[in-house]
Backbone as ProteinMPNN parsed JSONL, in Angstrom:
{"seq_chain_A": "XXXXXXXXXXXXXXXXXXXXXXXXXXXXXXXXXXXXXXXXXXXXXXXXXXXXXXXXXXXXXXXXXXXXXXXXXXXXX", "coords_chain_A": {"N_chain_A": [[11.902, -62.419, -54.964], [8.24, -61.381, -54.742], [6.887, -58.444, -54.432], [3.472, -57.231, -53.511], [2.738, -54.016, -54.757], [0.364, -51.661, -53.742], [-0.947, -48.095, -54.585], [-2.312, -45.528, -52.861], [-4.33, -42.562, -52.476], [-4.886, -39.992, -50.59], [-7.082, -38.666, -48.101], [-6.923, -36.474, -47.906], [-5.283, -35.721, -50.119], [-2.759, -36.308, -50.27], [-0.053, -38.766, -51.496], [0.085, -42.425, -50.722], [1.338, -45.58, -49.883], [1.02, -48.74, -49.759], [2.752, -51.959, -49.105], [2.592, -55.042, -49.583], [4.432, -57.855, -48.744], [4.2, -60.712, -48.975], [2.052, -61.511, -50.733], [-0.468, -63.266, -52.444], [0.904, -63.932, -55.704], [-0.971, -64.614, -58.352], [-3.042, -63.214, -58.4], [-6.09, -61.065, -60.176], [-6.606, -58.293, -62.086], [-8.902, -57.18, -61.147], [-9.948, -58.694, -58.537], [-7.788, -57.169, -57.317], [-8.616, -54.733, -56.673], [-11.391, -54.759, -56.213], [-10.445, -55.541, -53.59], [-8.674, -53.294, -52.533], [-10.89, -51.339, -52.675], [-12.02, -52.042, -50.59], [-10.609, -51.737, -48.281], [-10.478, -49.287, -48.501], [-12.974, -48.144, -47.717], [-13.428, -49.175, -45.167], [-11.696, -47.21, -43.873], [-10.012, -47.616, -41.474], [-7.12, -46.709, -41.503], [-5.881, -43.76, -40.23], [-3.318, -40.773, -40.206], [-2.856, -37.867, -38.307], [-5.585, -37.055, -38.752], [-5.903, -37.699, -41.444], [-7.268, -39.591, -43.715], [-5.726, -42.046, -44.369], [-5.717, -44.32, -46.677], [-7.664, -43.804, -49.049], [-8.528, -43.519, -51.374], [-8.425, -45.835, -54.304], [-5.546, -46.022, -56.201], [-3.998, -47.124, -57.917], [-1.916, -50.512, -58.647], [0.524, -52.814, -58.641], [2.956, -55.364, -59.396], [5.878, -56.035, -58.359], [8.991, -57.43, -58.563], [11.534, -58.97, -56.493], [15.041, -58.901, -57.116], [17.939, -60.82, -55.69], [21.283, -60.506, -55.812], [24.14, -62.035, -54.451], [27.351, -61.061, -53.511], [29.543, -61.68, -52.1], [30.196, -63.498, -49.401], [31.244, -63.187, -46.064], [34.06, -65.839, -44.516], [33.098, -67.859, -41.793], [34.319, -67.048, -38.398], [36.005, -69.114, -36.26], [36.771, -69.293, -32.954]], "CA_chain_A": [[10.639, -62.37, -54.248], [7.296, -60.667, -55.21], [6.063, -57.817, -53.588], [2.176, -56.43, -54.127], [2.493, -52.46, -54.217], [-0.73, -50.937, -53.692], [-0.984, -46.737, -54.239], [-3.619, -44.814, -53.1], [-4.368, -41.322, -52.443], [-5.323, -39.953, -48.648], [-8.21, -37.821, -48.081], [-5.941, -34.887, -47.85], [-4.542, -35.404, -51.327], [-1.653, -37.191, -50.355], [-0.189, -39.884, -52.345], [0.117, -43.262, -50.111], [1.101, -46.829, -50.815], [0.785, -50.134, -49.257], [3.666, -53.158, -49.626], [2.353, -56.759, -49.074], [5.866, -58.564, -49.232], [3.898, -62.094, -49.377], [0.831, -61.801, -51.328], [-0.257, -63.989, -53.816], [1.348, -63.156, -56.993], [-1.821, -64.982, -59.503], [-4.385, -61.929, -58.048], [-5.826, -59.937, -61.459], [-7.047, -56.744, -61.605], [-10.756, -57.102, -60.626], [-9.727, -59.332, -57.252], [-7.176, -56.446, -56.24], [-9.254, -53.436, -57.158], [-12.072, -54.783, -54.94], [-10.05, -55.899, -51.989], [-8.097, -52.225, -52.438], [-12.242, -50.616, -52.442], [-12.997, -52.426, -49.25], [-9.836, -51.337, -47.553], [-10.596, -48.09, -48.531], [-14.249, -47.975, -47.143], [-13.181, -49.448, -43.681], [-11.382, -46.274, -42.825], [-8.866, -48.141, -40.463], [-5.771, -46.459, -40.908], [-5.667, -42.676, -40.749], [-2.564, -40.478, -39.548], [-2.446, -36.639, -38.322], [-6.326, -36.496, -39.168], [-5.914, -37.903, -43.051], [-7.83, -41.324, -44.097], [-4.445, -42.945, -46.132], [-6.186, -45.085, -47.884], [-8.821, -43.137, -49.129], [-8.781, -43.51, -53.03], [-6.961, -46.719, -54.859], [-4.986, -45.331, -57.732], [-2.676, -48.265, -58.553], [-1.23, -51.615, -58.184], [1.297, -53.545, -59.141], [3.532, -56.247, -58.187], [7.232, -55.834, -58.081], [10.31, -58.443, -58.381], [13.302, -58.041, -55.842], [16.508, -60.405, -57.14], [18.78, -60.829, -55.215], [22.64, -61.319, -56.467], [25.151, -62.282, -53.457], [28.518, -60.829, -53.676], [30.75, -62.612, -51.217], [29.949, -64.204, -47.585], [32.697, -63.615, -45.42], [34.428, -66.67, -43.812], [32.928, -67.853, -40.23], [35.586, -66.929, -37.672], [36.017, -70.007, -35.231], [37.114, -69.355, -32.103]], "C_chain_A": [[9.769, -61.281, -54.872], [6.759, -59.534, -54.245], [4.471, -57.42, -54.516], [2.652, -54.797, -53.947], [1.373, -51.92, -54.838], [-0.713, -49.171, -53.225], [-2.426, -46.048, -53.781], [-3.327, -43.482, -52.62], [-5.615, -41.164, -50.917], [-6.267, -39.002, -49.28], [-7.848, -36.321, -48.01], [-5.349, -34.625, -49.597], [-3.264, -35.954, -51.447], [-1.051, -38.412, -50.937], [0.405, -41.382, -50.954], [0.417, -44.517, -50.661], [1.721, -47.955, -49.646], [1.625, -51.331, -49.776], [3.459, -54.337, -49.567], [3.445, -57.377, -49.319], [5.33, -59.756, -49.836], [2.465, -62.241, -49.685], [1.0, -62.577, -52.699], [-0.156, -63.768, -55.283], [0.404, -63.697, -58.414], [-2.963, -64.122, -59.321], [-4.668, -61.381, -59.626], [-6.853, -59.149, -60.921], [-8.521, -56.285, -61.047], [-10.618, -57.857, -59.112], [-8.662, -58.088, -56.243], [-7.538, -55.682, -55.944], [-10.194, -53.621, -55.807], [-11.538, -54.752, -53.835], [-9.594, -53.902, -51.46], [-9.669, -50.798, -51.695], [-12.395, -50.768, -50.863], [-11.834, -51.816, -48.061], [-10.295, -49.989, -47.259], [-12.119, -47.539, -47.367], [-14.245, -48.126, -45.83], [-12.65, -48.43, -42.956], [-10.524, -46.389, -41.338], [-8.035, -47.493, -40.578], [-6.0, -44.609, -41.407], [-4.075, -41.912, -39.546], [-2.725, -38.663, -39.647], [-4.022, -36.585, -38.763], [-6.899, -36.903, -40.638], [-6.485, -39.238, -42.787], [-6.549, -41.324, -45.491], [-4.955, -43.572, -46.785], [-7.684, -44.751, -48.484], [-9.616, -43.496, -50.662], [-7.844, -44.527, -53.614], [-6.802, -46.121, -55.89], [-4.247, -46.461, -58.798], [-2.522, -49.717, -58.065], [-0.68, -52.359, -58.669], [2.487, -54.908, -58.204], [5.079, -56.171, -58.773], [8.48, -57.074, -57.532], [11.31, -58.08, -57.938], [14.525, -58.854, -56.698], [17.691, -59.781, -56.55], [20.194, -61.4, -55.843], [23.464, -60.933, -55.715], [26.161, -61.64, -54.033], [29.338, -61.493, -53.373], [29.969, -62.779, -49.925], [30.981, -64.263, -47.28], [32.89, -65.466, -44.764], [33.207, -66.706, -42.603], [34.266, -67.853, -39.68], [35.194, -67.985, -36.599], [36.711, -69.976, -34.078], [38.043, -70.531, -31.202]], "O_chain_A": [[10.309, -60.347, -55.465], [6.166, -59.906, -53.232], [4.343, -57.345, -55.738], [2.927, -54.462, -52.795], [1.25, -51.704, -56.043], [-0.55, -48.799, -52.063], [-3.467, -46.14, -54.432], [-2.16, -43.199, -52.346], [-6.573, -41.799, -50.474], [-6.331, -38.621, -50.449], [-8.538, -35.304, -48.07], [-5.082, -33.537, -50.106], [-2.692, -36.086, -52.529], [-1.847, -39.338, -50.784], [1.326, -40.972, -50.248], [-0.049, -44.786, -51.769], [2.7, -47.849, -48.907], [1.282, -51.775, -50.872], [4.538, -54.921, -49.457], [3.511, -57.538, -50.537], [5.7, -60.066, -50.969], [1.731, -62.975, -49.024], [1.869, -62.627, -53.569], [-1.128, -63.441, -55.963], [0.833, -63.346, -59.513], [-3.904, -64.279, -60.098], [-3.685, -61.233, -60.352], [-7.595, -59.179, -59.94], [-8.962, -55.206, -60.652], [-11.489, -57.388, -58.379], [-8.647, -58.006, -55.015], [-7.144, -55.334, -54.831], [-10.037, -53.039, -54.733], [-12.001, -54.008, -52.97], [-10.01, -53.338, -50.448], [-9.617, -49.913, -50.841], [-12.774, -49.899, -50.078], [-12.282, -51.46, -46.971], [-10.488, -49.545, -46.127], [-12.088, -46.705, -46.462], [-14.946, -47.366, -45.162], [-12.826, -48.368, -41.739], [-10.426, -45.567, -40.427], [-7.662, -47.308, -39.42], [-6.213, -44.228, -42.558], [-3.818, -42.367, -38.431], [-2.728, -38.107, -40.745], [-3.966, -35.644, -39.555], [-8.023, -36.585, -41.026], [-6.218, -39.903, -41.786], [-6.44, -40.95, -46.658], [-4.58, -43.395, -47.944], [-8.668, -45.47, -48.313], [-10.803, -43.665, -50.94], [-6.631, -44.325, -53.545], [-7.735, -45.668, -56.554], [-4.072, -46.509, -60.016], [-3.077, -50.019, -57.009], [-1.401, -52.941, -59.479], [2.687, -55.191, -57.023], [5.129, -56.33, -59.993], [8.718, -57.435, -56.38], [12.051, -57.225, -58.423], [14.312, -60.0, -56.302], [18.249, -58.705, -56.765], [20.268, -62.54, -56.303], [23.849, -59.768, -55.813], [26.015, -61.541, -55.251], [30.032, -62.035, -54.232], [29.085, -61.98, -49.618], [31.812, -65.023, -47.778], [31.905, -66.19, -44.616], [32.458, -65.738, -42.466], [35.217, -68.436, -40.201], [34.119, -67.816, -36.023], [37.545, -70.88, -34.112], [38.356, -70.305, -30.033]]}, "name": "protein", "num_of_chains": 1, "seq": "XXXXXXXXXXXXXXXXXXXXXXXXXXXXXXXXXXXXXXXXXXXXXXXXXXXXXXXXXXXXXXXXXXXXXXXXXXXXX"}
């Protein structure tokens, strides 16, 4: 699976970052940049006083894979 990770930097100086698990993984860098601007400008999420998403710095998108080990049995009663 794909995640988006979006970094930005809080109004404090803090470094911050944003996970979309299910965003669309064909976005390029001028479609995330803006969306990342407008987040920023809305000023929705601040904590303790800080605007987190204050400044975008980054973004990338990130592949999990998964590789099973074993599945126990079901126990049937």
């Amino acid at each position: 699976m794909k995640s988006l990770n979006l970094a930005f930097t809080g109004s404090l100086g803090k470094s911050h970052s944003l996970k979309l698990a299910y965003a669309n993984d064909g976005l390029d860098s001028a479609v995330i940049k803006s969306a990342m601007e407008q987040l920023s400008e809305m000023k929705m999420f601040s904590s303790e006083g800080e605007n987190i998403y204050a400044t975008p710095v980054s973004a990338k998108y990130v592949e999990t894979i998964t590789t099973p080990i074993f599945t126990a049995a079901k126990v049937t009663a």
